[in-house]
BAKE-115747 format. One line per 5 residues: for each residue x, y, z of N, C-alpha, C. Coordinates in nm, 3 decimals, m for minus. Each point is the difference from the previous one (the first is absolute). Layout:
% residues N
X Y Z X Y Z X Y Z ~ ...;
//
This chain:
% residues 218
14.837 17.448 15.493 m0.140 0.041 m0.020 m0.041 m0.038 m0.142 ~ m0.131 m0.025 m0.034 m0.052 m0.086 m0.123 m0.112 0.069 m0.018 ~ m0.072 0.003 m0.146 m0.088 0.078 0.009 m0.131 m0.120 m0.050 ~ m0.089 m0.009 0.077 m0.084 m0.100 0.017 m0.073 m0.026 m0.146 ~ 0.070 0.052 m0.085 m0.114 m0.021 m0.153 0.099 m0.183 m0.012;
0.097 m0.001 0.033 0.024 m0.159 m0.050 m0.059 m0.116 0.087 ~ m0.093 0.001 0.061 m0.085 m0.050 0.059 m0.109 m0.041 m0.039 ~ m0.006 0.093 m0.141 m0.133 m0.058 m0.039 m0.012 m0.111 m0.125 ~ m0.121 m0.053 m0.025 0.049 m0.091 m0.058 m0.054 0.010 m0.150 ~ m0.081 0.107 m0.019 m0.064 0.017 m0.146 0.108 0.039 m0.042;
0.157 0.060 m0.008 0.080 0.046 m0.049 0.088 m0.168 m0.028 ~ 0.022 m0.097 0.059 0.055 m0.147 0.009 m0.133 m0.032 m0.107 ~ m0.145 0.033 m0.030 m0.026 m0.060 m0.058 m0.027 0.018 m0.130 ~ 0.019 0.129 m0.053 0.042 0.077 m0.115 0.142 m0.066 m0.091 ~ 0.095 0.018 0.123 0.116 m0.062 m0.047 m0.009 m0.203 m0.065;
m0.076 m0.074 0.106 m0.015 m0.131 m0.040 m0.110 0.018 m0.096 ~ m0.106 0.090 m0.062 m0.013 m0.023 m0.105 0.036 0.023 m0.151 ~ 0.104 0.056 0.042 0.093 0.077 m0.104 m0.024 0.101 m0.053 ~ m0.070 0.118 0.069 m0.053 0.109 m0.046 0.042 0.107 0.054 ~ 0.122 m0.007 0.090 0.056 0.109 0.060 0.100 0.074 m0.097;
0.074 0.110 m0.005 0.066 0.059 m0.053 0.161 m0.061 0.019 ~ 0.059 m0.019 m0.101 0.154 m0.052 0.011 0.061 0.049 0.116 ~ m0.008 0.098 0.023 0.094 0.052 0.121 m0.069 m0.033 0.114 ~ m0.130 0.033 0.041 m0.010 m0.086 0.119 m0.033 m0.104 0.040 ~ 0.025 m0.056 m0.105 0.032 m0.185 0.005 0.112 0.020 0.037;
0.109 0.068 m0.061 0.118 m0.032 0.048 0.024 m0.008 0.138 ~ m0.109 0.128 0.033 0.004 0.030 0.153 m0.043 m0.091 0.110 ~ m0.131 m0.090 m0.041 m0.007 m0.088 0.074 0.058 m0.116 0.024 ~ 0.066 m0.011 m0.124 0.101 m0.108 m0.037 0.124 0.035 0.122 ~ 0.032 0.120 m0.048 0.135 m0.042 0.100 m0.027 0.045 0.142;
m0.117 0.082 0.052 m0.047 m0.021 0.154 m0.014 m0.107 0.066 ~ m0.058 m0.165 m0.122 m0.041 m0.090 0.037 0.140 m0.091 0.020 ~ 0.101 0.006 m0.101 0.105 m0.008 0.085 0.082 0.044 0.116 ~ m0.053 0.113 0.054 0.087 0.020 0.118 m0.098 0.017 0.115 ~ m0.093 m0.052 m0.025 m0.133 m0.045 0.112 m0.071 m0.115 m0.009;
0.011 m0.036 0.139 m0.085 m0.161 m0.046 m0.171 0.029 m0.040 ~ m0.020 0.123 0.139 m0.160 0.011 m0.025 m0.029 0.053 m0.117 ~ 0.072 0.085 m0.064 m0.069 0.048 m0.156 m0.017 m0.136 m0.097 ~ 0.142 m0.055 0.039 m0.032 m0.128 m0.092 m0.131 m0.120 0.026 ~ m0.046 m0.015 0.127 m0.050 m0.085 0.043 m0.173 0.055 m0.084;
0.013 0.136 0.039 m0.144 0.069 m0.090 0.014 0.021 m0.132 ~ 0.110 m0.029 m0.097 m0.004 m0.028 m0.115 m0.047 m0.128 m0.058 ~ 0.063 m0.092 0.104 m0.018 m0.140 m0.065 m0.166 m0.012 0.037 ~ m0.063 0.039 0.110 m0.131 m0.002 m0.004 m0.057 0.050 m0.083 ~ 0.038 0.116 m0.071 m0.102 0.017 m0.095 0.008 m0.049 m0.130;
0.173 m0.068 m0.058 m0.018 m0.041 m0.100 m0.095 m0.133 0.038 ~ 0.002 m0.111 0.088 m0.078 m0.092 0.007 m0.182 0.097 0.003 ~ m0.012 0.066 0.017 m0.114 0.026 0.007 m0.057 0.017 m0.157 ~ 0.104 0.080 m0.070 0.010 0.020 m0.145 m0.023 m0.138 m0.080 ~ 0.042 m0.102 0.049 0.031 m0.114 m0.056 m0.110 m0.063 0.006;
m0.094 0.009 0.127 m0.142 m0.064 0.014 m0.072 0.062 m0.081 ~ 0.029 0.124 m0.022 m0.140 0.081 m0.088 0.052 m0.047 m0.166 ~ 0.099 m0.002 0.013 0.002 m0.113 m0.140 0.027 m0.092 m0.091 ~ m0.012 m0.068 0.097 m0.058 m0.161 0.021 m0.124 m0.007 m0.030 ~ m0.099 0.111 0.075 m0.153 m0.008 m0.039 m0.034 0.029 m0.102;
0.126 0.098 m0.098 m0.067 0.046 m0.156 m0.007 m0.104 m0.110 ~ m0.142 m0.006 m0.029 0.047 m0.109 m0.171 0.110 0.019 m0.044 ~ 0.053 m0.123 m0.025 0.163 m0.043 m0.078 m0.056 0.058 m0.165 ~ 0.104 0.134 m0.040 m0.044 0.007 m0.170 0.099 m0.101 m0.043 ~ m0.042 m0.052 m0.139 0.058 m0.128 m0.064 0.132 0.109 m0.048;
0.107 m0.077 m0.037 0.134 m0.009 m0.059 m0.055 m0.023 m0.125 ~ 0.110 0.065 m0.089 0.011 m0.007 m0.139 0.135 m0.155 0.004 ~ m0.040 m0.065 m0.106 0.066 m0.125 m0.021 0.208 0.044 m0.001 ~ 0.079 m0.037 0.082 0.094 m0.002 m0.006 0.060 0.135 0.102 ~ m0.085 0.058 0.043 0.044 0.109 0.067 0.074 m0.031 0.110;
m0.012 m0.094 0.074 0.105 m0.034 0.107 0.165 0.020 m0.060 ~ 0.015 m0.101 m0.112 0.144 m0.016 m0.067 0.018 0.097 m0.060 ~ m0.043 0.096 m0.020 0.023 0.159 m0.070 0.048 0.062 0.130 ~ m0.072 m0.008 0.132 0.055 0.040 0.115 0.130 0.017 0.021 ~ 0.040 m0.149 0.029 0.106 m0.054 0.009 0.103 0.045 m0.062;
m0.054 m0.046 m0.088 0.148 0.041 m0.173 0.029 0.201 0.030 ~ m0.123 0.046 0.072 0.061 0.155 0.008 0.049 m0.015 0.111 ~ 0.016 m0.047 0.119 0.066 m0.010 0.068 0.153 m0.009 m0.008 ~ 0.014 m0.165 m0.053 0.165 m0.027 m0.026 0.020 0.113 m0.105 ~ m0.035 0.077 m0.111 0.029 0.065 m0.074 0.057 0.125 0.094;
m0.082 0.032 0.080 0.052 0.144 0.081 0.125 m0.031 0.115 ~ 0.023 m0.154 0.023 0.084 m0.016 0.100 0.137 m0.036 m0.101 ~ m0.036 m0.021 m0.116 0.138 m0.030 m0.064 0.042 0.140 m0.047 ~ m0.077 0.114 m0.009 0.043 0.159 m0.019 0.037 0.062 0.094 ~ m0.021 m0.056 0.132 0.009 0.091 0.150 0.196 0.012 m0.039;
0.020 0.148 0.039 0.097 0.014 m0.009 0.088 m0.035 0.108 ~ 0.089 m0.048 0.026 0.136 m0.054 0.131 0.020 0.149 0.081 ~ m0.038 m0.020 0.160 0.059 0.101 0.055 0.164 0.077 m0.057 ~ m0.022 0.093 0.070 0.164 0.070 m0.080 0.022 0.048 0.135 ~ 0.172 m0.003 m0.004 0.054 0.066 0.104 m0.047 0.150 0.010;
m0.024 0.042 0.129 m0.048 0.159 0.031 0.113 0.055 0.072 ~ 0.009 0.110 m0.045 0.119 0.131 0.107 m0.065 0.061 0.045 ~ m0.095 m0.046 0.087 m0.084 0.085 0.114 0.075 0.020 0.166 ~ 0.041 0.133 m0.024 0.012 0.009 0.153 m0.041 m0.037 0.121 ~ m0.154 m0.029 m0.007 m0.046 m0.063 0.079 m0.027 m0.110 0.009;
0.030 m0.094 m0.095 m0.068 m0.138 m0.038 m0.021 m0.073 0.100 ~ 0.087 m0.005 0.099 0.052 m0.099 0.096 m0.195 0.025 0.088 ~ m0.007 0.146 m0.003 m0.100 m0.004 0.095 m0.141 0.003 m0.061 ~ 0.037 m0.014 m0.146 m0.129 m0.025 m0.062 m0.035 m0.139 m0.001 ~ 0.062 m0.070 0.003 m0.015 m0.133 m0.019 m0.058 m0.019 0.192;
0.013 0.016 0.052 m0.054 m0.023 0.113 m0.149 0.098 0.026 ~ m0.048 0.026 m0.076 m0.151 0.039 0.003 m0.119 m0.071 m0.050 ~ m0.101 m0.013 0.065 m0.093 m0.085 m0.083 m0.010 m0.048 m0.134 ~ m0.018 m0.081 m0.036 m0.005 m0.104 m0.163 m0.064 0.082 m0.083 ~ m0.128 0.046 0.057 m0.047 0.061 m0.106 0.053 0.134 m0.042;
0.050 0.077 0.048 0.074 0.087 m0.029 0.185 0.019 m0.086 ~ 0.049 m0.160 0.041 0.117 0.016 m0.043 0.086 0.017 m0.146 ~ m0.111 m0.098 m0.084 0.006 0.032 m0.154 m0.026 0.117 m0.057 ~ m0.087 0.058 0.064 m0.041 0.113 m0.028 0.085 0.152 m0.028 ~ 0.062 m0.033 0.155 0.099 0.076 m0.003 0.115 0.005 m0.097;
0.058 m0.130 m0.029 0.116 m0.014 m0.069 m0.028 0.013 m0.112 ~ m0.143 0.007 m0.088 m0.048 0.027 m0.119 0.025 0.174 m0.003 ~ m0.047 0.041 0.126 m0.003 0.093 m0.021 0.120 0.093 0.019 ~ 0.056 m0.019 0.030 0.166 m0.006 0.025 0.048 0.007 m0.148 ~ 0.001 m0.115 m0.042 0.037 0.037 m0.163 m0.053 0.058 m0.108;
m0.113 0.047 0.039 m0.073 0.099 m0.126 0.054 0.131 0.065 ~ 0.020 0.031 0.132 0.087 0.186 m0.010 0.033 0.037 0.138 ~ 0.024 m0.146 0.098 0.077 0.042 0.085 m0.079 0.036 0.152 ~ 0.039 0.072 0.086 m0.018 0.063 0.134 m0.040 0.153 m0.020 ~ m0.112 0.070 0.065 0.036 0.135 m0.086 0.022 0.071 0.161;
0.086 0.066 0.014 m0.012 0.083 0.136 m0.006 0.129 0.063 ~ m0.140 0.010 0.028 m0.066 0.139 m0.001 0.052 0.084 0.072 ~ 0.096 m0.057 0.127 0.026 0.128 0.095 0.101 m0.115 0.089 ~ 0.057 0.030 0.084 0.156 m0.076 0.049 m0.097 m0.081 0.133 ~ 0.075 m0.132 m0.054 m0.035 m0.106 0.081 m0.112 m0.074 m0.045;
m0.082 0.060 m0.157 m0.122 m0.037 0.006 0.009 m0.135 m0.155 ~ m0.057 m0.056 m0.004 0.062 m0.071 m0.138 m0.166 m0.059 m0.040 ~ m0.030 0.024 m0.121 m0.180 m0.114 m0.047 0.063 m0.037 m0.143 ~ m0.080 m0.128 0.006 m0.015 m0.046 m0.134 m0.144 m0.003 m0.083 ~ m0.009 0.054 m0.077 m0.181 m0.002 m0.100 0.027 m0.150 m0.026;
m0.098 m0.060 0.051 m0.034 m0.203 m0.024 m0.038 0.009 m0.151 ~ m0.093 0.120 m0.049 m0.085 0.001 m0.101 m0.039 m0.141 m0.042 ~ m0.111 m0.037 0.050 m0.074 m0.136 0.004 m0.150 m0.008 m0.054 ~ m0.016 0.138 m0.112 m0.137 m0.026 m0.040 m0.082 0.031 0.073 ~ 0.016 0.064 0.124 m0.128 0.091 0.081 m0.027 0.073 m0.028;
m0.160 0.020 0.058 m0.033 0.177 m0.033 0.092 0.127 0.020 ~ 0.017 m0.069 0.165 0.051 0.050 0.076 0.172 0.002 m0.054 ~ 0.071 0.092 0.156 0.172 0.002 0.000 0.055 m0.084 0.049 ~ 0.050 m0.089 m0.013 0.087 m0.117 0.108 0.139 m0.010 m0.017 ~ 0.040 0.044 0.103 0.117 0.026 0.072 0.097 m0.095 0.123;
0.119 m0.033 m0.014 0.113 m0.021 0.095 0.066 0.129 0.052 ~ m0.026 0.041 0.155 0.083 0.077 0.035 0.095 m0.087 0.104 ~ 0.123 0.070 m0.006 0.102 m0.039 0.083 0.052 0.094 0.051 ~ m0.036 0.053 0.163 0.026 0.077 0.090 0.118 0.003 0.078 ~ 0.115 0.020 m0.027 0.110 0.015 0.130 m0.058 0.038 0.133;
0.033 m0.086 0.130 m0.045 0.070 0.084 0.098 0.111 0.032 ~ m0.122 0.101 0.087 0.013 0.148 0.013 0.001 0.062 m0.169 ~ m0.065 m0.034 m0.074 m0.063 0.037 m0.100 m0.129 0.081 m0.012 ~ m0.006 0.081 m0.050 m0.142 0.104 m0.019 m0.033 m0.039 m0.138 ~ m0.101 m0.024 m0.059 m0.126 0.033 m0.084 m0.051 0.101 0.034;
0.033 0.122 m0.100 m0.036 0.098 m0.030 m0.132 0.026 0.096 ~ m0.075 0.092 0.053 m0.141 0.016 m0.009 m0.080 m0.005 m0.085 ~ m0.086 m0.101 m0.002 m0.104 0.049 m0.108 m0.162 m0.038 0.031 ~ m0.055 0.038 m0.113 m0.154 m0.009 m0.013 m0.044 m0.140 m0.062 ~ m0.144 m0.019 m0.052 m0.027 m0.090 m0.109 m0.102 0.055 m0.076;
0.020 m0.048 m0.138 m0.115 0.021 m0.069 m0.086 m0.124 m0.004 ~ 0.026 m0.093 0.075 m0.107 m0.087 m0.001 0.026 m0.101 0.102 ~ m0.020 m0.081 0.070 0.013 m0.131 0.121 0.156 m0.039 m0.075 ~ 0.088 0.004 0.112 0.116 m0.076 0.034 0.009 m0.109 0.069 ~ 0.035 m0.107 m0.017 0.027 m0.100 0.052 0.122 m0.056 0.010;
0.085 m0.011 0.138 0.103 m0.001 0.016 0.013 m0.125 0.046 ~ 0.090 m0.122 m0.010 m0.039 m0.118 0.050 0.182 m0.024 0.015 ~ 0.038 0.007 0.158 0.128 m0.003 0.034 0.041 m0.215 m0.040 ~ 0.115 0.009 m0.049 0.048 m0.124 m0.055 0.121 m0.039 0.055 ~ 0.144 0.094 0.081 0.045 m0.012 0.068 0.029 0.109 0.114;
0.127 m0.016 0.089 m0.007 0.100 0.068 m0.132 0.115 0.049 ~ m0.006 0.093 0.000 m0.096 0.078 0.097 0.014 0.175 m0.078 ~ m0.127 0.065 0.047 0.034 0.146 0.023 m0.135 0.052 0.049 ~ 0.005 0.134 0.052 m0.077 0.076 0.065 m0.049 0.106 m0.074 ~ m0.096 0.076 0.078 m0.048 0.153 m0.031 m0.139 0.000 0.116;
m0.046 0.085 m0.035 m0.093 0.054 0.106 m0.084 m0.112 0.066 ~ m0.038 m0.090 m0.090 m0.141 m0.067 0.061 0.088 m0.116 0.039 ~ 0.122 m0.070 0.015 0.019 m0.058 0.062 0.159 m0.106 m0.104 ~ 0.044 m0.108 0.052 0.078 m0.045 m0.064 m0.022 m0.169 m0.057 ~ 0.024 0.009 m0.069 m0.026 m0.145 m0.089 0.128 m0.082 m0.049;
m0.051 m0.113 m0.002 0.125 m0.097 0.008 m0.021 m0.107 m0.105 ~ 0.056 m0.110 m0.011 m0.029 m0.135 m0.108 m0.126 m0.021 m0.029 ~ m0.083 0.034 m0.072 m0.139 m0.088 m0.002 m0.109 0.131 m0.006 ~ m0.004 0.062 0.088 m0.025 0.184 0.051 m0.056 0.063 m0.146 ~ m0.134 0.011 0.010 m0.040 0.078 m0.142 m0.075 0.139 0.062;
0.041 0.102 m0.103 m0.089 0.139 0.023 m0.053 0.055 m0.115 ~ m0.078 0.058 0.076 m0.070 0.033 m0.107 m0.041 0.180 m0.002 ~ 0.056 0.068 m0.067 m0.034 0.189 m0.013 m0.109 0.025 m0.072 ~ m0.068 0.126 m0.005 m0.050 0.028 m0.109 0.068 0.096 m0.030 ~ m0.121 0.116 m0.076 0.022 0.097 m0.037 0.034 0.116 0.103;
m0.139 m0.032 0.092 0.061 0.109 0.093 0.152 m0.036 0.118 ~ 0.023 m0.123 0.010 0.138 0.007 0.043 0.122 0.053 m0.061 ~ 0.085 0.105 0.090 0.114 0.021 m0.026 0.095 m0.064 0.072 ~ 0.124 m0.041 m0.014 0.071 m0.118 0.085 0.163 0.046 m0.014 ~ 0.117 m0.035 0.043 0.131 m0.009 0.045 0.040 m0.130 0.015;
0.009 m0.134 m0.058 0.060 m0.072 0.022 0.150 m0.026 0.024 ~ 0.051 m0.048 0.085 0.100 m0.007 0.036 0.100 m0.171 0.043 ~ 0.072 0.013 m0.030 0.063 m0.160 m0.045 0.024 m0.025 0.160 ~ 0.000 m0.128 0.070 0.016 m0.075 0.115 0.124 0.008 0.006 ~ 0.056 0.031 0.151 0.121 m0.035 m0.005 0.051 m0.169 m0.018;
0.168 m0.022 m0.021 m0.015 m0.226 m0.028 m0.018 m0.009 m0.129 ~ m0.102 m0.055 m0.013 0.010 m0.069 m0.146 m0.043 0.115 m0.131 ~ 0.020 m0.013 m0.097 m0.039 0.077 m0.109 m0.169 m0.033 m0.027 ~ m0.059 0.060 m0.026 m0.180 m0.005 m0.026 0.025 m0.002 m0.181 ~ m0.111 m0.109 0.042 m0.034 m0.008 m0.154 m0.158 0.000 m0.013;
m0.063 0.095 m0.076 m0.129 m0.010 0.019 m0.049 m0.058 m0.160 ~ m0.114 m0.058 m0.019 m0.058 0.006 m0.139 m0.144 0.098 0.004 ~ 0.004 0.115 m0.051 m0.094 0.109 m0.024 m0.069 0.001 m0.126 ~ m0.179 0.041 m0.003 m0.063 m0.048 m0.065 m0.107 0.166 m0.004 ~ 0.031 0.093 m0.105 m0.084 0.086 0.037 m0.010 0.085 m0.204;
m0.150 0.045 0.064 m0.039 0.106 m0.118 m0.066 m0.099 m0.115 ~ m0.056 0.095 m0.122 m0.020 m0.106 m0.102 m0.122 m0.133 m0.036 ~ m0.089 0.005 0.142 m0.079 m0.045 0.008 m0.159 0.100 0.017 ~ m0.116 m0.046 m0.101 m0.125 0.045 0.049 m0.040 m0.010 0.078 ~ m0.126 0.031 0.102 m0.085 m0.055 0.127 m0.061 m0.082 m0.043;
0.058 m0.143 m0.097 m0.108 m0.121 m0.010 0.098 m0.066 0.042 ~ m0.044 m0.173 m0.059 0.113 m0.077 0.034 0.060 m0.051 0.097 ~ 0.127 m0.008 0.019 0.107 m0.006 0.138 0.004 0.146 0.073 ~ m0.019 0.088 m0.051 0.019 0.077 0.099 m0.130 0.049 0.050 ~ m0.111 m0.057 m0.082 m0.118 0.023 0.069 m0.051 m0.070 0.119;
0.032 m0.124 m0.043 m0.021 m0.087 0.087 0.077 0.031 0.168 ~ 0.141 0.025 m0.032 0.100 0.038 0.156 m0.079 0.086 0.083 ~ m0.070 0.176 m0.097 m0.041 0.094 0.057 m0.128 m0.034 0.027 ~ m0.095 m0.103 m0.043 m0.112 m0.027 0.081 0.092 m0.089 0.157 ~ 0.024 m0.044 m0.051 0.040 m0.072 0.107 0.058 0.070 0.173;
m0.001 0.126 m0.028 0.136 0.072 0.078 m0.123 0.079 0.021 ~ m0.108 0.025 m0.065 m0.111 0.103 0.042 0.027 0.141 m0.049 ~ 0.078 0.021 m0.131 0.011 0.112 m0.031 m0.092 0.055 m0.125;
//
């Protein structure tokens, strides 16, 4: 079950103009990898983005600014630091999750680890400069997540494996969405381990999250 706000396309077109919030870029980013149709309505709207400017007067360049480009470029690629070996317990199955998510993780991995709230349950804070919270959970199946509430729209966007609770069960690709007044029981799929990327709190009613909740009619 999917919750029809990724359907729309003013949220694909927020993101292709680069005005969405870090985290749910991330979000569409890695939905659009594990769906063709999210991706197919991304790339439409960045081309749509692209026509609208095309039509804007070209402002002139300052003399040499291209090769200043450049030169910061190779400058930042000759500082990029060399992956490092990780002692992640899970690595094996991190590395098999969407692209956009996988650096992320292992960054985040080495600033403080897995934190684990209750048995079977494991998240990582991405901390990526959002308003918002963005989160890796990793669910054992027959795993519980606590009950809880929200203080603001949750967005749950399943990345591997599966899990359930009341309104139904979600799988690879599978986004939900709570508010406030939902209370929920998630529960890990039996088979594979669930890995979700969660996106909640921390945001005003403008913006990205204004935009979702017009969208959803709330």
């Amino acid at each position: 079950m999917t919750d029809p706000a990724f359907q729309y396309s003013e949220l694909y077109a927020a993101y292709a103009a680069g005005t969405l919030d870090p985290g749910y870029a991330l979000l569409v980013e890695t939905q659009g990898a594990l769906r063709d149709d999210v991706r197919q309505s991304v790339a439409v709207s960045e081309a749509a983005a692209g026509i609208l400017l095309e039509a804007e007067e070209a402002a002139p360049m300052s003399e040499g600014a291209l090769d200043r480009v450049f030169a910061a470029i190779d400058a930042g690629a000759a500082k990029a630091p060399q992956p490092a070996s990780v002692d992640m317990p899970e690595i094996n199955e991190i590395e098999r999750l969407p692209e956009p998510v996988v650096k992320l993780a292992r960054d985040a991995y080495r600033r403080g680890g897995w934190k684990r709230p209750s048995r079977g349950i494991s998240r990582l804070n991405l901390n990526i400069g959002s308003d918002a919270r963005v989160e890796l959970y990793r669910i054992q199946p027959g795993a519980t997540v606590p009950r809880h509430t929200h203080g603001a729209q949750e967005f749950t966007l399943v990345l591997a494996g599966g899990y359930s609770d009341a309104t139904g069960s979600y799988g690879p690709g599978d986004l939900a969405v709570k508010g406030p007044e939902d209370t929920h029981l998630p529960v890990g799929d039996e088979g594979e381990v669930c890995y979700a990327l969660i996106i909640h709190g921390g945001l005003r009613l403008t913006g990205a999250m204004g935009i979702v909740q017009r969208l959803m009619g709330r």
